[in-house]
ZAGUSE-944066 format. One line per 5 residues: number of its first residue (from 1); their letters; for each residue x negated, y negated, z negated of C-alpha. Coordinates in Angstrom, 1 decimal, padded with zeros to 4 digits, always signed. Example, Ala and Ser with C-alpha at 12.3 -4.5 7.8 and 13.67 -1.06 7.14 Angstrom:
2
1 = as = -012.3:+004.5:-007.8 | -013.7:+001.1:-007.1 $
***
This chain:
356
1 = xxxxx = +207.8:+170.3:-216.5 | +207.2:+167.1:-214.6 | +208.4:+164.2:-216.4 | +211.2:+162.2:-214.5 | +209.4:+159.0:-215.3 $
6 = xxxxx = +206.2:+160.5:-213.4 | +208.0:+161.7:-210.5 | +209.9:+158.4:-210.1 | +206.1:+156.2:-210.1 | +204.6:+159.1:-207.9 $
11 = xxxxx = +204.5:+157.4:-204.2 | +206.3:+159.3:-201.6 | +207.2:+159.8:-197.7 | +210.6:+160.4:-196.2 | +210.1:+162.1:-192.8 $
16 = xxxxx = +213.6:+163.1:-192.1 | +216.4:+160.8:-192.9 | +219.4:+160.1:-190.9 | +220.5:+156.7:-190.9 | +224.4:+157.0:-190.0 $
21 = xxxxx = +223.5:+159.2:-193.7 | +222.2:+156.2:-195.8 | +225.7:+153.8:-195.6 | +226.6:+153.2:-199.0 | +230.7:+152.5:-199.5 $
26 = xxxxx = +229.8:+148.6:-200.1 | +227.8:+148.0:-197.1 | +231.0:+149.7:-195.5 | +233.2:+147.5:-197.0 | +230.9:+144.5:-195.8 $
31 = xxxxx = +230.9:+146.2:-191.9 | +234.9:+147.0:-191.9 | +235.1:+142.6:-193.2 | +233.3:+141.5:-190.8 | +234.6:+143.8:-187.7 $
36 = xxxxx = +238.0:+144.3:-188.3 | +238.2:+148.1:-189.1 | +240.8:+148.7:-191.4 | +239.6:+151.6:-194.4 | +241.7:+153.4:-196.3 $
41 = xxxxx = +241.0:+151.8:-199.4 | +238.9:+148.7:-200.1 | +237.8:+149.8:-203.3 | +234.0:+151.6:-203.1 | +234.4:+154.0:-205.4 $
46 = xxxxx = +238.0:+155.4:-203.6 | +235.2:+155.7:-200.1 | +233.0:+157.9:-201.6 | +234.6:+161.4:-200.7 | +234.9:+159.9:-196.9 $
51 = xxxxx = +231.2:+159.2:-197.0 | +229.6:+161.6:-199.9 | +230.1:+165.5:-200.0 | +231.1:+167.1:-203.0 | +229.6:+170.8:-204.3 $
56 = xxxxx = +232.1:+172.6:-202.5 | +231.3:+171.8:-199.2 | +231.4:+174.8:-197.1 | +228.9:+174.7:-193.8 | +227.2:+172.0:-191.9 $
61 = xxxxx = +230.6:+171.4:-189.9 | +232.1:+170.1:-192.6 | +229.1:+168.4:-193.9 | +228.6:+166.5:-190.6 | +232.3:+165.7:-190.8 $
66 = xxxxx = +231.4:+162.1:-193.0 | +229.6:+160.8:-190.0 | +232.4:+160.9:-187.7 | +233.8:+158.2:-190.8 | +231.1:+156.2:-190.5 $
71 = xxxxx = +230.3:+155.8:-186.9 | +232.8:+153.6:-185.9 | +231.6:+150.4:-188.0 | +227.8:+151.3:-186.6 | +228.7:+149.8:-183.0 $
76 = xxxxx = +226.9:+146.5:-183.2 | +223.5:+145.2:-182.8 | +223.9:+143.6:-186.2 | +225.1:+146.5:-188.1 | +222.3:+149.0:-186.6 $
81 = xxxxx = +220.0:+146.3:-187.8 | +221.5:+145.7:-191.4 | +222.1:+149.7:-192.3 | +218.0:+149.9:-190.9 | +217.0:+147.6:-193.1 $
86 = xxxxx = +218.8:+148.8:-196.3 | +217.7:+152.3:-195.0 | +214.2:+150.6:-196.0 | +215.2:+148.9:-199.0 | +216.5:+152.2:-200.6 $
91 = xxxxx = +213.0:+153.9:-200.1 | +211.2:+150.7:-201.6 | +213.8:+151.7:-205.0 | +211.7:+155.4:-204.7 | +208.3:+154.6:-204.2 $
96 = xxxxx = +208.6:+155.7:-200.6 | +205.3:+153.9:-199.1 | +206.3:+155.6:-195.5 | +209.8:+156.4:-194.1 | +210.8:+158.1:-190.7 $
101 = xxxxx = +214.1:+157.0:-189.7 | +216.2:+159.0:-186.8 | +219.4:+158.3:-185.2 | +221.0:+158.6:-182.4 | +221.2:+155.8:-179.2 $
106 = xxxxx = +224.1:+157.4:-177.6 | +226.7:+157.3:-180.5 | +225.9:+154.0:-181.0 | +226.9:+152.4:-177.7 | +230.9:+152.2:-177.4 $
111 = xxxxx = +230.4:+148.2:-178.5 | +228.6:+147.8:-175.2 | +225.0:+148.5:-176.1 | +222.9:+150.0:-173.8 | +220.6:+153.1:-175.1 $
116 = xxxxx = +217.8:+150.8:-175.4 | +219.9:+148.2:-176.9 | +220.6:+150.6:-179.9 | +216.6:+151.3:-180.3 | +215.3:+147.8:-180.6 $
121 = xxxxx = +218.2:+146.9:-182.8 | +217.1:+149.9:-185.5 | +213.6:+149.4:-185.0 | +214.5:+145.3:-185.6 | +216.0:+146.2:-188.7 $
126 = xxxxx = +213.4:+148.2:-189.9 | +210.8:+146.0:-189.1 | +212.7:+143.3:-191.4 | +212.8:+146.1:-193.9 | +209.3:+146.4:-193.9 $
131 = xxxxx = +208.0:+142.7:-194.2 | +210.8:+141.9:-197.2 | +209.8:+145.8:-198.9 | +206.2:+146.4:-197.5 | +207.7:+150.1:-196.9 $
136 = xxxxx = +206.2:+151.1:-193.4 | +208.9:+152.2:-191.4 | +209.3:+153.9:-188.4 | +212.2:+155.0:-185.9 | +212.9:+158.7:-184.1 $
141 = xxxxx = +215.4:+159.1:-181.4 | +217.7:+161.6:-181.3 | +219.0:+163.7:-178.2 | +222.6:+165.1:-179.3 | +222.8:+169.1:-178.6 $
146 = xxxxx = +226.9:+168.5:-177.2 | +225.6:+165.6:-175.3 | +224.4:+166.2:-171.4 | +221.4:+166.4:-169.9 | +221.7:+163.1:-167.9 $
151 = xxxxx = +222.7:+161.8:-171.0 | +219.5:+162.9:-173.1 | +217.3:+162.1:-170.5 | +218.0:+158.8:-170.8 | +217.2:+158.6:-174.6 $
156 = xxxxx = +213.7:+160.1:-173.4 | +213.7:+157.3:-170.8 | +214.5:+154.5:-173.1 | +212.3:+156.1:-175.9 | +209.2:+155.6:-174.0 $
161 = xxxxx = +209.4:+152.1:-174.0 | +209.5:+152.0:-177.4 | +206.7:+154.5:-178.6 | +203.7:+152.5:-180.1 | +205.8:+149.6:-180.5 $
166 = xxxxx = +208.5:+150.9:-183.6 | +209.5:+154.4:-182.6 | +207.2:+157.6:-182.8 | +209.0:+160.4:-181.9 | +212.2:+162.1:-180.3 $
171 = xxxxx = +214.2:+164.6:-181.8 | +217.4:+167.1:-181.1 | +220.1:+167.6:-183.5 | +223.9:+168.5:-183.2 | +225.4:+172.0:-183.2 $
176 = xxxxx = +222.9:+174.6:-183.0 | +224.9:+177.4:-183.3 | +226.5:+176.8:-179.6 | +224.0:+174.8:-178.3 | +220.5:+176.9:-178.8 $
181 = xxxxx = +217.5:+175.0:-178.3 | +217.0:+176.9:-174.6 | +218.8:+174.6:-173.1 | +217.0:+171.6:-173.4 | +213.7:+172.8:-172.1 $
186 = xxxxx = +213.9:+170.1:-169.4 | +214.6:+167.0:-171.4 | +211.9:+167.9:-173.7 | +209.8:+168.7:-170.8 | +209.7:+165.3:-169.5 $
191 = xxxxx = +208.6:+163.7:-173.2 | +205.6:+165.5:-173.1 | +205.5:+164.3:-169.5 | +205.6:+160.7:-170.8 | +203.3:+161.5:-173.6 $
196 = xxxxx = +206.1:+161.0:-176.6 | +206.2:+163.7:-179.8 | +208.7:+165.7:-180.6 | +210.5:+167.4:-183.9 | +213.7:+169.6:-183.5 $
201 = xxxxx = +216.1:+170.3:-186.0 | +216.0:+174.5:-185.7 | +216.1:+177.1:-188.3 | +219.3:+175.3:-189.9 | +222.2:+176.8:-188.9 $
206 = xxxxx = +220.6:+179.2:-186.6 | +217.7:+181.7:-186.7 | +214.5:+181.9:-186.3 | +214.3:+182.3:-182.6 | +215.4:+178.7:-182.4 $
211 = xxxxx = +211.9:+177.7:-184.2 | +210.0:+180.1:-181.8 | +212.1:+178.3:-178.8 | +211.1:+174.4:-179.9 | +207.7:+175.4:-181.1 $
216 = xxxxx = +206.6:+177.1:-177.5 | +208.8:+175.4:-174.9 | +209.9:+172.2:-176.4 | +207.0:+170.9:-177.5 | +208.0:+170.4:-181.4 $
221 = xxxxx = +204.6:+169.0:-183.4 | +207.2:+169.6:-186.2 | +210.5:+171.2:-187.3 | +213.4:+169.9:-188.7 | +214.6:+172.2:-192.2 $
226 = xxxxx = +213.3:+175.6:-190.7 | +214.3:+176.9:-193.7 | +215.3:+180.4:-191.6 | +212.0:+180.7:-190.2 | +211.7:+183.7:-192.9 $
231 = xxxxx = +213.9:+186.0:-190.7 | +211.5:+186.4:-188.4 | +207.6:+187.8:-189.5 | +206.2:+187.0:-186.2 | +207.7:+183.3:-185.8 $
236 = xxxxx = +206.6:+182.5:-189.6 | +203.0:+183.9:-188.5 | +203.1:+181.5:-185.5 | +204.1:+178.3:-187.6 | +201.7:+179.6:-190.2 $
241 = xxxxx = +199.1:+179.9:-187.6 | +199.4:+176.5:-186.3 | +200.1:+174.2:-189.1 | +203.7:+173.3:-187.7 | +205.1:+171.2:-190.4 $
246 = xxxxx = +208.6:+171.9:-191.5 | +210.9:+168.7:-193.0 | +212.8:+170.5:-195.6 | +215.5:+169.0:-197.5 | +216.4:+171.0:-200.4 $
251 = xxxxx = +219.9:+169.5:-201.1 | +221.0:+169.3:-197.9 | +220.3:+172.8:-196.7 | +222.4:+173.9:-200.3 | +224.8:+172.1:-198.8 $
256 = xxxxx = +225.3:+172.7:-195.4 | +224.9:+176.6:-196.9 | +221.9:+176.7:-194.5 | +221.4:+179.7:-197.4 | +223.4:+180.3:-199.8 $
261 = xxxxx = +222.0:+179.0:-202.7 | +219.3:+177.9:-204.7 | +218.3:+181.8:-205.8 | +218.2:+182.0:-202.0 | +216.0:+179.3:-201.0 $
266 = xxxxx = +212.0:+180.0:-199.7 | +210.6:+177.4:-200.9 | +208.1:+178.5:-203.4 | +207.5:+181.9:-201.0 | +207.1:+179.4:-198.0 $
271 = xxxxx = +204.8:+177.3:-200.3 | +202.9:+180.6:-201.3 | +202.6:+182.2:-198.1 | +200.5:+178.9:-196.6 | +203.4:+177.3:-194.6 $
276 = xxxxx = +203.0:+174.2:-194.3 | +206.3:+171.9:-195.4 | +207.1:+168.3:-196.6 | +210.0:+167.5:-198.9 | +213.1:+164.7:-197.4 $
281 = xxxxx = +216.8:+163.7:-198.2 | +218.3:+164.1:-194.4 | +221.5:+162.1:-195.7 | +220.8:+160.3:-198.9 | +224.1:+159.0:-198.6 $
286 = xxxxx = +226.1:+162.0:-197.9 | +224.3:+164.3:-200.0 | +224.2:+162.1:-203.0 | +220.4:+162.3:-203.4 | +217.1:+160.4:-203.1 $
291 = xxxxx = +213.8:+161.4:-202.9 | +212.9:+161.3:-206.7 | +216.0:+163.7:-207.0 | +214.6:+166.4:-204.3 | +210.7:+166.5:-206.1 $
296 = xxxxx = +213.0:+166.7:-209.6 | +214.8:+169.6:-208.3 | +212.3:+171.7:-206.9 | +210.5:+170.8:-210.0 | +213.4:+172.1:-211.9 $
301 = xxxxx = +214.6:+175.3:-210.2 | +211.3:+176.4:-209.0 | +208.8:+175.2:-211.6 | +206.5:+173.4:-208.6 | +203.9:+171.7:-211.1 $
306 = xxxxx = +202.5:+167.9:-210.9 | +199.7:+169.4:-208.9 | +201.9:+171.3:-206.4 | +204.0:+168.2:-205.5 | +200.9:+166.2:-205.2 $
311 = xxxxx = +200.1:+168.4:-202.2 | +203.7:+168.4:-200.8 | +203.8:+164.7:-200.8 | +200.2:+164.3:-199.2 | +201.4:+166.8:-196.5 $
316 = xxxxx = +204.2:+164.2:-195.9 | +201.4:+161.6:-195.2 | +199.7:+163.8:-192.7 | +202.6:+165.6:-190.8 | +203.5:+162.0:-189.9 $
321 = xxxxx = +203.6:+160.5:-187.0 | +201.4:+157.8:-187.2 | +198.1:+157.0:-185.2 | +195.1:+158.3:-186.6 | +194.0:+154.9:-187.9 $
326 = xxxxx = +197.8:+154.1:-189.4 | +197.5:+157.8:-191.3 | +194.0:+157.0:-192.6 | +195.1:+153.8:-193.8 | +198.1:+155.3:-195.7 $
331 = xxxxx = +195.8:+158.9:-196.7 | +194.1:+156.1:-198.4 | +196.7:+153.9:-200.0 | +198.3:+156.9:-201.2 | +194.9:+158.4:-203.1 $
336 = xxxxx = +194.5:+155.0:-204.8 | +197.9:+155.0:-206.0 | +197.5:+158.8:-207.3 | +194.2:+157.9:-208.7 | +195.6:+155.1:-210.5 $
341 = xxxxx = +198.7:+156.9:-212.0 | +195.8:+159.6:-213.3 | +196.8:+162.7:-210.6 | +194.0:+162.4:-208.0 | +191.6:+164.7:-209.8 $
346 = xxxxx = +192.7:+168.3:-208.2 | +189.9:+169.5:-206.2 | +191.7:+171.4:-203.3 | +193.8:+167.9:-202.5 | +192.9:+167.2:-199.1 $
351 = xxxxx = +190.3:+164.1:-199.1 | +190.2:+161.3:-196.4 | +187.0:+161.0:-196.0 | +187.1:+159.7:-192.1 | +190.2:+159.2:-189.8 $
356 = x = +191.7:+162.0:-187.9 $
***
């Protein structure tokens, strides 16, 4: 067994977190102060069960029911800036040396900002996070699955302004049961157009042909949770094939009941089988997790050794999505780290040996 005190000095990346998932109930209380939203209560520990789900949540509507809490008090260029930045303070408390944030423009804009407003104000606020932490942070735009297609064009629009300069990516979450990843062919269409990566959230609540659908017509350079890509042989060959990261998060998918339970979850067959996957909180906040908590519990329930999450946490480093250069840079940081802490000694670790 890994110790605890290993995993929590082990360095880490976070490639799917939600920020409207990282408010903790004080920073709430600060938000509702300083805007004039009233709260039920004003005690922190009464707002947890509006902002944190307990063990008997039943599906992912219920799960994403604590964002529609939290939304309201996220209207404001100052509060996207100071829930970025403690976004980025929270991963400095786990050893996260790289952090992917996404969020959404559009439900972030009934204060008056504009789509492009709501990106430079998270990407501000991350970019604070990083001097004060020395966490590298970087931002991914989500296109909502209920919203438009006007509407999601214009996060591609705005996004592309951004890309190189604090965001890396676009991404599409929401409902995927009613709204199947077919639909958005054309938004996704015009960010390879403008040259801007994509991951999709598919293989959550719906199956596998979701993962074939972002993979071959939206572009997706990764997948967000995936964990149902196992209904489907030929789809699993075809991520297998091509190295398509999948951003699992252990957790949230117990949660959500993306499966039903831990004796249910692929992990150690998708580890086995060659699929290539990286290990994330999705909603630190909501899920009552962290990073150090997700390596403990594979660790736990499916006896992934030192060596096994070495590799899981270096394939966080290169599914990013960082220039070559930037990825180099951290492939290195993060092997003089390992080496230090005494677990850089496995020969079939990848070594950086040149950028790429």
């Amino acid at each position: 067994m890994v110790s605890s005190r290993l995993l929590s000095e082990l360095p880490k990346v976070d490639l799917h977190v939600h920020l409207d998932g990282c408010i903790k109930p004080a920073t709430l209380l600060k938000l509702a102060y300083r805007q004039g939203i009233p709260l039920p209560s004003y005690e922190t520990i009464d707002l947890i069960p509006y902002v944190q789900v307990d063990e008997d949540c039943t599906n992912l509507t219920e799960y994403l029911t604590k964002f529609d809490f939290v939304l309201p008090f996220l209207q404001t260029k100052e509060s996207l800036e100071q829930v970025a930045f403690e976004v980025v303070e929270q991963a400095a408390e786990h050893r996260i040396k790289y952090i992917e944030v996404r969020f959404a423009p559009q439900l972030h804009r009934d204060g008056g900002l504009s789509t492009a407003d709501a990106i430079h104000h998270v990407i501000e606020g991350l970019k604070q996070g990083e001097a004060r932490y020395g966490v590298k942070a970087r931002a991914i735009a989500i296109c909502m699955r209920h919203h438009s297609e006007e509407t999601n064009l214009e996060v591609i629009e705005a996004s592309s302004h951004y890309i190189g300069h604090g965001l890396v990516a676009v991404d599409l979450a929401g409902d995927e049961t009613n709204f199947p990843a077919s639909r958005f062919r054309k938004v996704f269409s015009r960010a390879q157009e403008l040259g801007i990566p994509a991951t999709i959230h598919a293989g959550e609540a719906a199956g596998a042909d979701n993962i074939e659908e972002a993979v071959l017509h939206l572009g997706a350079r990764r997948i967000g949770h995936g964990v149902r890509l196992k209904e489907n042989d030929d789809v699993m060959n075809m991520i297998k094939e091509h190295q398509i990261p999948l951003e699992l998060c252990p957790t949230s998918n117990i949660q959500t009941k993306a499966v039903i339970g831990w004796e249910a979850y692929p992990i150690r067959e998708y580890y086995d089988q060659g699929i290539m996957f990286t290990i994330n909180t999705d909603n630190p906040g909501v899920s009552g997790t962290d990073i150090t908590n997700e390596y403990r519990v594979i660790a736990e329930k499916f006896g992934f050794t030192l060596r096994e999450i070495t590799k899981l946490i270096l394939n966080g480093v290169e599914a990013s999505f960082l220039e070559p250069e930037e990825k180099h840079a951290l492939k290195l940081d993060f092997e003089q780290i390992l080496t230090k802490l005494g677990v850089y000694d496995f020969p079939e670790l990848p070594s950086s040996t040149a950028p790429h």
